[in-house]
TIVEXDO-447354 format. One record per residue (C-alpha): residue in one letter; y, x, z. Coordinates in nm, 4 decimals. Example, Ala and Ser with C-alpha at 12.3 -4.5 7.8 and 13.67 -1.06 7.14 Angstrom:
<nodes>
("A" (-0.4500 1.2300 0.7800))
("S" (-0.1060 1.3670 0.7140))
</nodes>
This chain:
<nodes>
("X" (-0.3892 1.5461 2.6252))
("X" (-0.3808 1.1987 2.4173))
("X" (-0.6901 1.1371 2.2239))
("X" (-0.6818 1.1433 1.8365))
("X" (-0.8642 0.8447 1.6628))
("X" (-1.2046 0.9080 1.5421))
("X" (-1.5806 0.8178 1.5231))
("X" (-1.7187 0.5329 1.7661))
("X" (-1.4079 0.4896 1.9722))
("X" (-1.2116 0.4843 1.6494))
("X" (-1.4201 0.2124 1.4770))
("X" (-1.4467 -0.0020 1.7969))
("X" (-1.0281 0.0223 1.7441))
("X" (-1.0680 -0.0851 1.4248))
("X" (-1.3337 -0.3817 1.4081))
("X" (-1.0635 -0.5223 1.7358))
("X" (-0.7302 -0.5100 1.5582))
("X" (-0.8814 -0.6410 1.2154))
("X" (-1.0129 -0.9417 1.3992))
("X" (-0.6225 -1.0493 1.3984))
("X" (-0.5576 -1.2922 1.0575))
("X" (-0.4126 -1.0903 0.7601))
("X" (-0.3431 -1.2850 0.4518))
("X" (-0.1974 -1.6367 0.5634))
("X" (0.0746 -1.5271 0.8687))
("X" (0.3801 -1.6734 0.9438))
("X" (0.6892 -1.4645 0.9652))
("X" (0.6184 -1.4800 1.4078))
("X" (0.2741 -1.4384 1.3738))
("X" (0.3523 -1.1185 1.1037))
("X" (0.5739 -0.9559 1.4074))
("X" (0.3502 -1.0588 1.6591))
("X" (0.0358 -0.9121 1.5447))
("X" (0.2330 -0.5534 1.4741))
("X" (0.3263 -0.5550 1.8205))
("X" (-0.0338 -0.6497 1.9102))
("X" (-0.1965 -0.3187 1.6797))
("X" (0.0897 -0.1124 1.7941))
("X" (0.0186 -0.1688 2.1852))
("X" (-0.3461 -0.1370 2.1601))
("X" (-0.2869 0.2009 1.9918))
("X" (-0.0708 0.2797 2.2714))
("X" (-0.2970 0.1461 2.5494))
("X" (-0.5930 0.4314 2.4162))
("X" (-0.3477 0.6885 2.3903))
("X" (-0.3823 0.6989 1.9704))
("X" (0.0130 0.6926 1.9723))
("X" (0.2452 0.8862 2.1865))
("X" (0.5041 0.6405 2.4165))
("X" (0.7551 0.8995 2.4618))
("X" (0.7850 0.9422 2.0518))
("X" (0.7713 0.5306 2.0183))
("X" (0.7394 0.2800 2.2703))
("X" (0.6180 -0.0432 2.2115))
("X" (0.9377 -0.2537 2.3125))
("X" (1.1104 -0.0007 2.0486))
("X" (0.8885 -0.0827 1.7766))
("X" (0.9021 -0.4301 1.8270))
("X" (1.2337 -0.4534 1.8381))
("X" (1.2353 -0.2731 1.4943))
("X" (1.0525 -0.5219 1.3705))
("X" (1.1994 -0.7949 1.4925))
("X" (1.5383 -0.7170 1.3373))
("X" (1.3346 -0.6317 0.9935))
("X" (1.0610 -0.8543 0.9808))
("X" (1.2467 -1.2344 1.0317))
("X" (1.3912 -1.5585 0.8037))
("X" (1.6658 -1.3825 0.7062))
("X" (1.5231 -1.1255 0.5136))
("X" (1.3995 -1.1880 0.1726))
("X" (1.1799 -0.9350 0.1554))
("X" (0.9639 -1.0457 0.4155))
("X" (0.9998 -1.3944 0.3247))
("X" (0.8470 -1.2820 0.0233))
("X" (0.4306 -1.3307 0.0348))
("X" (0.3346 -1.0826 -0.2833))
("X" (0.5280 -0.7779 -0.0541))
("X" (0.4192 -0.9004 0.3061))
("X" (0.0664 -0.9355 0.1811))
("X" (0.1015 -0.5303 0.0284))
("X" (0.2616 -0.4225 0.3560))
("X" (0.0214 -0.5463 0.5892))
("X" (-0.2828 -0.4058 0.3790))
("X" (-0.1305 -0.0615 0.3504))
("X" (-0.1120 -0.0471 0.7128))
("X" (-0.4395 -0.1085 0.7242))
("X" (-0.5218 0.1878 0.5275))
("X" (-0.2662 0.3771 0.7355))
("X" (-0.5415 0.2939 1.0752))
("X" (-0.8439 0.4025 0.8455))
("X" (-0.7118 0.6880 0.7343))
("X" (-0.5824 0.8091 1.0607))
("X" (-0.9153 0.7691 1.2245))
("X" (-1.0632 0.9566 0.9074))
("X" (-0.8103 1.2795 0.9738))
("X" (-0.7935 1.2486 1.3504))
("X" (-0.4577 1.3079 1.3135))
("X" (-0.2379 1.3636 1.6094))
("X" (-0.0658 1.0618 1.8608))
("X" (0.3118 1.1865 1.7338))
("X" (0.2232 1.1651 1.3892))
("X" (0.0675 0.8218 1.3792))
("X" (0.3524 0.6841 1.5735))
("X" (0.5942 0.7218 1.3362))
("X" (0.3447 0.6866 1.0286))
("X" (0.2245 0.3216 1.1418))
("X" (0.6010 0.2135 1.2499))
("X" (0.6943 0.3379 0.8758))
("X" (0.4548 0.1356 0.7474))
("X" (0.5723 -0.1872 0.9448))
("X" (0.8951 -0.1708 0.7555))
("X" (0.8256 0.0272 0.4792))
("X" (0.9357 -0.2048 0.1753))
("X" (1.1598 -0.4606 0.3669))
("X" (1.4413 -0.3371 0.0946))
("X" (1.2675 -0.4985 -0.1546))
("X" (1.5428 -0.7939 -0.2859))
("X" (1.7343 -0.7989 -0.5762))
("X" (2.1358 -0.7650 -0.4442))
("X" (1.9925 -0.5657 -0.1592))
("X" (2.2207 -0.2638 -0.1004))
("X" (2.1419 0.1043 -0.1240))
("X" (2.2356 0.3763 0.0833))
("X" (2.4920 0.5870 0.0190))
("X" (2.4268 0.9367 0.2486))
("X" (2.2108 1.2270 0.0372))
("X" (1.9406 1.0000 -0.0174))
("X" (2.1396 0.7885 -0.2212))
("X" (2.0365 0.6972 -0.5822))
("X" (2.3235 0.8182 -0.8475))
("X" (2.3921 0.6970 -1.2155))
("X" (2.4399 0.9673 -1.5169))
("X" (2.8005 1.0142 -1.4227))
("X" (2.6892 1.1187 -1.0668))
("X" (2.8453 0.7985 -0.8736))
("X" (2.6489 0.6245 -0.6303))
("X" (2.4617 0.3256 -0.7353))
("X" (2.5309 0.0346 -0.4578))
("X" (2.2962 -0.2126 -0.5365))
("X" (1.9633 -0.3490 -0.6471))
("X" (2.1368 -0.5598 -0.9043))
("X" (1.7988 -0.6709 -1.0685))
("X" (1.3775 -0.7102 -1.0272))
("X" (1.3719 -0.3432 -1.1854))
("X" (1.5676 -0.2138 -0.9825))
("X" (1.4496 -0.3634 -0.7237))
("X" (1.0887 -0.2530 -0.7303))
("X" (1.1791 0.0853 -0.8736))
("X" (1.4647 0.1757 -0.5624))
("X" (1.3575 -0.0174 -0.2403))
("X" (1.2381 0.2631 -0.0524))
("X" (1.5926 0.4170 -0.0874))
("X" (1.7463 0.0933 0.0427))
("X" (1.9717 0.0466 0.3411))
("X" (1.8741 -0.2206 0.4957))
("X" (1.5951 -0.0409 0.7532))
("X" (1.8030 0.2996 0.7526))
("X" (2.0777 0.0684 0.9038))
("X" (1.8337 -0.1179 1.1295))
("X" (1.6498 0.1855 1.2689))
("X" (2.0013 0.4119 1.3274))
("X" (2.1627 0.0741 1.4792))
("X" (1.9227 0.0624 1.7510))
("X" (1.9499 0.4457 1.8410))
("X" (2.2863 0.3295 1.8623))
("X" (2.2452 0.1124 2.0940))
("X" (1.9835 0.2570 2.2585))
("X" (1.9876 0.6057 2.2905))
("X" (1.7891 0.7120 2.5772))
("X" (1.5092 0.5161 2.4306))
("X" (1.4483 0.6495 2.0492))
("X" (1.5207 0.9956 1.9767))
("X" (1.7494 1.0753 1.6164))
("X" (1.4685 1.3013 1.5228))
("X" (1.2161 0.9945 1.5519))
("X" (1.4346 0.8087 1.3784))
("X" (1.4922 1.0672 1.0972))
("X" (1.1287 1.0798 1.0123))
("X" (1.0531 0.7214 1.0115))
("X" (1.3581 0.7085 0.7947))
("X" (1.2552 1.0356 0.5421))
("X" (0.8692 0.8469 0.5776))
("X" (1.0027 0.5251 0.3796))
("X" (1.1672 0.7334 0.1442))
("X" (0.9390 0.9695 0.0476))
("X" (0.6511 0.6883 0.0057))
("X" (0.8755 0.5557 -0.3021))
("X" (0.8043 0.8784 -0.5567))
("X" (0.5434 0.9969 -0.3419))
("X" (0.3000 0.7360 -0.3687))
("X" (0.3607 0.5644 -0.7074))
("X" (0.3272 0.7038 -1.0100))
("X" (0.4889 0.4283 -1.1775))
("X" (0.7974 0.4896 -0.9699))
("X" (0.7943 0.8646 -1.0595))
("X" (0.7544 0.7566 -1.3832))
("X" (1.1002 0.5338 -1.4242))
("X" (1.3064 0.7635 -1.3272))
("X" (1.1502 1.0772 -1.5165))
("X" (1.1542 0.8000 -1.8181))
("X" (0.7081 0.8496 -1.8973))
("X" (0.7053 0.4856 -1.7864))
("X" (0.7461 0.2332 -2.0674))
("X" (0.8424 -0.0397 -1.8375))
("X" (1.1867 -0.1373 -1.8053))
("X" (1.2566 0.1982 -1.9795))
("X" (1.5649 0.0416 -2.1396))
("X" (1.6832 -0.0068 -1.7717))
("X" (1.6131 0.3480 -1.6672))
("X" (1.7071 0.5314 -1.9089))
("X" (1.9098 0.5949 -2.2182))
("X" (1.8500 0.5396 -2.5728))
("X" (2.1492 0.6831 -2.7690))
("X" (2.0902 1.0209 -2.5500))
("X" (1.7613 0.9909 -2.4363))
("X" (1.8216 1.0390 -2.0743))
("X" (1.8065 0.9138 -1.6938))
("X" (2.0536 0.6035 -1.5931))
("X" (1.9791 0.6692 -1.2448))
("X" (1.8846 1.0031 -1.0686))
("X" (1.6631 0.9810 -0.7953))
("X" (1.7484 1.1939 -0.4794))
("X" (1.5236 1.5182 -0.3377))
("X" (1.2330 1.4070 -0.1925))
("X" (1.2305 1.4320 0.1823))
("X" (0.9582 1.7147 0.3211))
("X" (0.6485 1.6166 0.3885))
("X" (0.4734 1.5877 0.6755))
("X" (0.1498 1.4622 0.8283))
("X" (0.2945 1.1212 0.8500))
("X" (0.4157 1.1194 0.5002))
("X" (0.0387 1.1778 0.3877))
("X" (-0.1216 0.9669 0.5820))
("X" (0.1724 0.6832 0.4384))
("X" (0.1558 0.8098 0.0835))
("X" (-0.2119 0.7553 0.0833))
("X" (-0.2474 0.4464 0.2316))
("X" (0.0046 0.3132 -0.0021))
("X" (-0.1008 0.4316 -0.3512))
("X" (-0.4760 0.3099 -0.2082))
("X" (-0.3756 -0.0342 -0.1526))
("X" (-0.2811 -0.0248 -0.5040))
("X" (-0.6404 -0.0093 -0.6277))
("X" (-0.7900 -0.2013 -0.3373))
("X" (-0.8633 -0.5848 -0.4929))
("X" (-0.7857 -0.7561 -0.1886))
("X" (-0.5506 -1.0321 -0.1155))
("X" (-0.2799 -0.8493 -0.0680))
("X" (-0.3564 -0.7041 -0.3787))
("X" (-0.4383 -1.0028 -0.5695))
("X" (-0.1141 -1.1826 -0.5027))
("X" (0.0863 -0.9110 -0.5762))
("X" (-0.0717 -0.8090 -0.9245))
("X" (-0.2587 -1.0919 -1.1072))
("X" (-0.1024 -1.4056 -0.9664))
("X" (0.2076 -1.2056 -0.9455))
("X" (0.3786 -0.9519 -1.1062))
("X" (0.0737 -0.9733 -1.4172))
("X" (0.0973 -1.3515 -1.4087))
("X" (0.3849 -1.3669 -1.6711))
("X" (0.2027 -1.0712 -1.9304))
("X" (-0.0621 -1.2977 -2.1229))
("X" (-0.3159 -1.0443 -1.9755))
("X" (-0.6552 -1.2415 -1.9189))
("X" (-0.8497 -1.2113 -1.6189))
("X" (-1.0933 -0.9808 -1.8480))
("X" (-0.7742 -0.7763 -1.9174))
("X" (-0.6450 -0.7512 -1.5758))
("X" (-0.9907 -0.6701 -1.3785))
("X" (-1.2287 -0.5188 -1.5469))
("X" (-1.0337 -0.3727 -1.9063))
("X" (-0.9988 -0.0127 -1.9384))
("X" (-0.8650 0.2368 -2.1448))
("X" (-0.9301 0.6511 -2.1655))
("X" (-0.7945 0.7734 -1.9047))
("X" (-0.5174 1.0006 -2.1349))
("X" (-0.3743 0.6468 -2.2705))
("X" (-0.2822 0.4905 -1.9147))
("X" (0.0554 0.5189 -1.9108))
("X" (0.0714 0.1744 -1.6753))
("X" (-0.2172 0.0604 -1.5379))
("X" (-0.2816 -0.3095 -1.6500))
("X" (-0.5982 -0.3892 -1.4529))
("X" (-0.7714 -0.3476 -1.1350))
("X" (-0.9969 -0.0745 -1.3469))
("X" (-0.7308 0.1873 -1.4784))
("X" (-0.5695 0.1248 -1.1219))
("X" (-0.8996 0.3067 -0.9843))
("X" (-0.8595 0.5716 -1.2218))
("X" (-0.4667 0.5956 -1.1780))
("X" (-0.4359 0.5805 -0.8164))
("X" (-0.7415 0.7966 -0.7296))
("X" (-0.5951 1.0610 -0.9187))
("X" (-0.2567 1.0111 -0.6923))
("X" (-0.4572 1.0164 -0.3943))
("X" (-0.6117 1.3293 -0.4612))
("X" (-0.2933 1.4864 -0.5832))
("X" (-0.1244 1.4615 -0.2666))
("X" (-0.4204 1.5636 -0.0508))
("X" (-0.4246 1.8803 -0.2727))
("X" (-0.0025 1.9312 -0.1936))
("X" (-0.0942 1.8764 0.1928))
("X" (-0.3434 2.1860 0.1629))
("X" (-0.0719 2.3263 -0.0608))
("X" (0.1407 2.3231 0.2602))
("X" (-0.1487 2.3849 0.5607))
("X" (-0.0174 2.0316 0.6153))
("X" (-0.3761 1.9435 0.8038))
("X" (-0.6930 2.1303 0.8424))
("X" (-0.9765 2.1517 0.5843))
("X" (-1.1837 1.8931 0.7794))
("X" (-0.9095 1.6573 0.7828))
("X" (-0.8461 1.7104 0.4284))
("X" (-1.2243 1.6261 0.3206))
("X" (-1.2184 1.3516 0.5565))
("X" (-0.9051 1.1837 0.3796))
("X" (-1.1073 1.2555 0.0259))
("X" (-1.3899 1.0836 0.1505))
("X" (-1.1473 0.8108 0.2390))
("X" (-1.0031 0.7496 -0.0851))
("X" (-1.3284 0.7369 -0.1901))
("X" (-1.4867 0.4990 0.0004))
("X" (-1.1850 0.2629 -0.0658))
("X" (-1.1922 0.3031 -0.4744))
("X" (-1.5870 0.2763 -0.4250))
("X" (-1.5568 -0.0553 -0.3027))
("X" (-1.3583 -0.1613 -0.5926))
("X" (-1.5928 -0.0217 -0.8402))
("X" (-1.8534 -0.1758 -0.6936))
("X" (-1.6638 -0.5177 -0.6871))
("X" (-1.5978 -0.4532 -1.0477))
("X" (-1.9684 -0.4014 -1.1473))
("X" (-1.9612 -0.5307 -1.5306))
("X" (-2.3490 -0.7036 -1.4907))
("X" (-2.4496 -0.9846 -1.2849))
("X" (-2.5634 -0.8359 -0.9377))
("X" (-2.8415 -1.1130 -0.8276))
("X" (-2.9519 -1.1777 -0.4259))
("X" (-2.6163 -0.9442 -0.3426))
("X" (-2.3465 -1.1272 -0.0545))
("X" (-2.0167 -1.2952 -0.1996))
("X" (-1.7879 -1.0167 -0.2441))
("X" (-2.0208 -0.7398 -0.3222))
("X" (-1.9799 -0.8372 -0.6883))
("X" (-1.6683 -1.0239 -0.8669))
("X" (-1.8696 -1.1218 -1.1649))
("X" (-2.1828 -1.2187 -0.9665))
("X" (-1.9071 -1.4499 -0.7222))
("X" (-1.7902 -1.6599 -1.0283))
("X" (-2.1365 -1.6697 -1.2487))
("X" (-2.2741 -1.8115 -0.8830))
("X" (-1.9845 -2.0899 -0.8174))
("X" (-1.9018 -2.1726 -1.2076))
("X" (-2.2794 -2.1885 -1.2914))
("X" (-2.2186 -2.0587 -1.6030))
("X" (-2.4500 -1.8328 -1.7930))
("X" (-2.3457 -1.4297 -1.7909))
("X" (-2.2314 -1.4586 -2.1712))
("X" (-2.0254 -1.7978 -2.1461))
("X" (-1.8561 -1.6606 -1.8443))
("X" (-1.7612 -1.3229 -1.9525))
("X" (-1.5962 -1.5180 -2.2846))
("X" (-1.4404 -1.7184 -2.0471))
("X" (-1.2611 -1.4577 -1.8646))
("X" (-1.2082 -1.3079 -2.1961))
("X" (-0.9938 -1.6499 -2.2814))
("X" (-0.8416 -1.7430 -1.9506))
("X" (-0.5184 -1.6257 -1.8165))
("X" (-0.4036 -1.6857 -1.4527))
("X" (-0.1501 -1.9486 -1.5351))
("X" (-0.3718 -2.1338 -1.7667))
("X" (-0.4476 -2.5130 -1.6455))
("X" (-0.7727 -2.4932 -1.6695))
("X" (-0.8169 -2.1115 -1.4913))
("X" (-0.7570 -2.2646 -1.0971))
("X" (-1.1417 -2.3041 -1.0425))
("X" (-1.1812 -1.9214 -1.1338))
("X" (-0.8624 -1.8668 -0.9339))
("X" (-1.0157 -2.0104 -0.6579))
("X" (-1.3425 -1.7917 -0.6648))
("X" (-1.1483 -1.4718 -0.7126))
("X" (-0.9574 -1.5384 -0.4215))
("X" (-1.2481 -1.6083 -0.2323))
("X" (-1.4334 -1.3487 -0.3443))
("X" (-1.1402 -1.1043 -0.3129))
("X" (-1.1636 -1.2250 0.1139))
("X" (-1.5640 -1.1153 0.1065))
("X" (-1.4590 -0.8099 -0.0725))
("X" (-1.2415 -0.6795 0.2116))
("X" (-1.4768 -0.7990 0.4476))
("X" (-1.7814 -0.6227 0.3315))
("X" (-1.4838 -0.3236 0.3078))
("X" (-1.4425 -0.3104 0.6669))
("X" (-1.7815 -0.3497 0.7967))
("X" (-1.7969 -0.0457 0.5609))
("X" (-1.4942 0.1384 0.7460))
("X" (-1.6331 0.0487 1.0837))
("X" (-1.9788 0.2034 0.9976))
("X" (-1.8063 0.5808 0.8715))
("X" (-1.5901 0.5722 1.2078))
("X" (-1.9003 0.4981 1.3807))
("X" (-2.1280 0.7318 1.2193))
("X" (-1.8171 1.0195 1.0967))
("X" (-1.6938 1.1181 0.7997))
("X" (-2.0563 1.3671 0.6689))
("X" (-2.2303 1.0391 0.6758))
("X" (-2.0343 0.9212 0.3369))
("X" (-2.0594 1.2476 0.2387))
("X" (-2.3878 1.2459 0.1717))
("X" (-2.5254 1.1474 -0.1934))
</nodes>
């Protein structure tokens, strides 16, 4: 029998593959290093060959991951996808789960948001997204739609049923289906923000979404695929990146899609409202609340459905926590002194700015990303952001090392 992931051969996995470069890759390197993580998995037997070779899965993402699509052109998704699959490996190790699973889990996440253009097309099979007159919607005409329907585009259902195609004694259909029904079921099932366009509890791009004269849906989202241990383990990792504060994270929320809001860096880090008024989180803070919450709602639907064991299921809880820990910690709202760069945001920029603890905090108060006087703290964040992760996966290493009761314990 394969072995699972887990404890000291596990973390020696882990501290190897995260050695490889994450946050500046070109589009080669990007397709390279997937096929590097994907064979070393296969080399210790923590994937299964016969599910997923590792010619097939680099061949999926060459035809996904190159110049001429925008999506992966694009550095504020790349830097997200690459991050999640992170948490895809950690998470894994945590639940031990089994070779099969992973396969198809860690593929999925190579690919998962490639869709993500505007004028992308949409499928058009059962999983197709309909308007209110129960037509077929055909393409991501805008950013909203866009963000909100990727995960139900066509462009890696096409890519990953083409090659069974034309190689059919090399990828089984069924593989194929669940890698497919894994993308799709990470767009609802991991983001409550997603969820909430479509169910119309989201107030952004409501007018898009839905109507005002009758005060319902424009689009209607499809069943959700069923879930499966490889649908957990993706969920997870993805709604965890969203609350992670690394760079992935950072260039995808406050020097992206938060750039343009007039949010300061106050207001997009550390702000945060009771929980009962976050409709959309707006900061790194109410994404810990928010995305926790996600996280432990579909851990609680995998024991709903004897998905995984209890042991696995307390060892992806301890996982979630240990990745919104680091955040809080990061976010600590007092100057930490004699702690490392990237244990503390606030200590990181009172250190580099040498400003006092008052001035600076009325500084971040004031500045907004975009502001031409902000790049200094721009610079420290980012830096600091780097350390953050770092100090993250020395973290990781250790509970692979030492198991799961070890960050159990109080």
């Amino acid at each position: 029998m394969a072995p699972r992931l887990g404890r000291k051969r596990s973390s020696s996995l882990w501290t190897s593959i995260l050695k490889l470069r994450q946050n500046t890759l070109s589009i080669s390197e990007w397709r390279r290093r997937n096929g590097e993580i994907y064979a070393q998995l296969l080399r210790e037997g923590y994937v299964d060959s016969e599910t997923l070779s590792a010619e097939i899965v680099q061949l999926i993402c060459e035809e996904l991951i190159n110049e001429s699509n925008p999506a992966a052109q694009d550095s504020l998704n790349a830097g997200h996808i690459r991050s999640q699959n992170e948490n895809i490996l950690f998470l894994a190790a945590m639940a031990n789960i089994p070779p099969r699973a992973l396969a198809i889990c860690i593929t999925a996440g190579f690919i998962h948001d490639l869709n993500k253009t505007v004028g992308e097309p949409l499928r058009q099979d059962r999983y197709g997204v309909r308007d209110k007159t129960g037509k077929k919607v055909r393409n991501q005409t805008n950013l909203a739609l866009s963000v909100g329907m990727n995960h139900l585009g066509n462009r890696t259902r096409k890519v990953l049923y083409d090659i069974r195609k034309r190689h059919p004694s090399a990828i089984h259909l069924q593989v194929v289906r669940e890698i497919d029904e894994c993308i799709i079921h990470h767009g609802i099932g991991s983001s409550r923000f997603i969820k909430g366009l479509f169910s119309g509890e989201n107030p952004w791009w409501r007018d898009i979404y839905w109507n005002k004269s009758d005060g319902g849906p424009k689009y209607l989202h499809p069943p959700q695929p069923s879930s499966s241990v490889s649908t957990v383990v993706h969920d997870l990792a993805d709604s965890a990146q969203q609350m992670q504060g690394d760079s992935g994270w950072l260039q995808k929320y406050p020097f992206g899609y938060w750039a343009e809001s007039n949010l300061s860096f106050w207001q997009m880090f550390w702000a945060c409202r009771p929980q009962r008024q976050i409709q959309v989180a707006q900061s790194l803070a109410e994404q810990v609340i928010l995305e926790s919450q996600t996280c432990f709602e579909i851990i609680e639907h995998a024991r709903t459905l004897k998905l995984l064991t209890n042991s696995q299921l307390v060892r992806l809880e301890v996982a979630v926590r240990i990745i919104a820990q680091s955040s809080e910690q990061w976010l600590a709202r007092s100057v930490q002194e004699g702690q490392p760069p990237g244990y503390s945001l606030l200590t990181d920029l009172m250190r580099e700015t040498g400003y006092s603890e008052t001035r600076l905090k009325a500084e971040l108060k004031k500045l907004r990303p975009y502001d031409s006087e902000s790049h200094v703290f721009k610079e420290v964040i980012a830096r600091s952001s780097v350390a953050k992760h770092g100090i993250f996966r020395t973290i990781v290493a250790e509970s692979l090392s030492n198991g799961p009761i070890y960050w159990c314990q109080e």
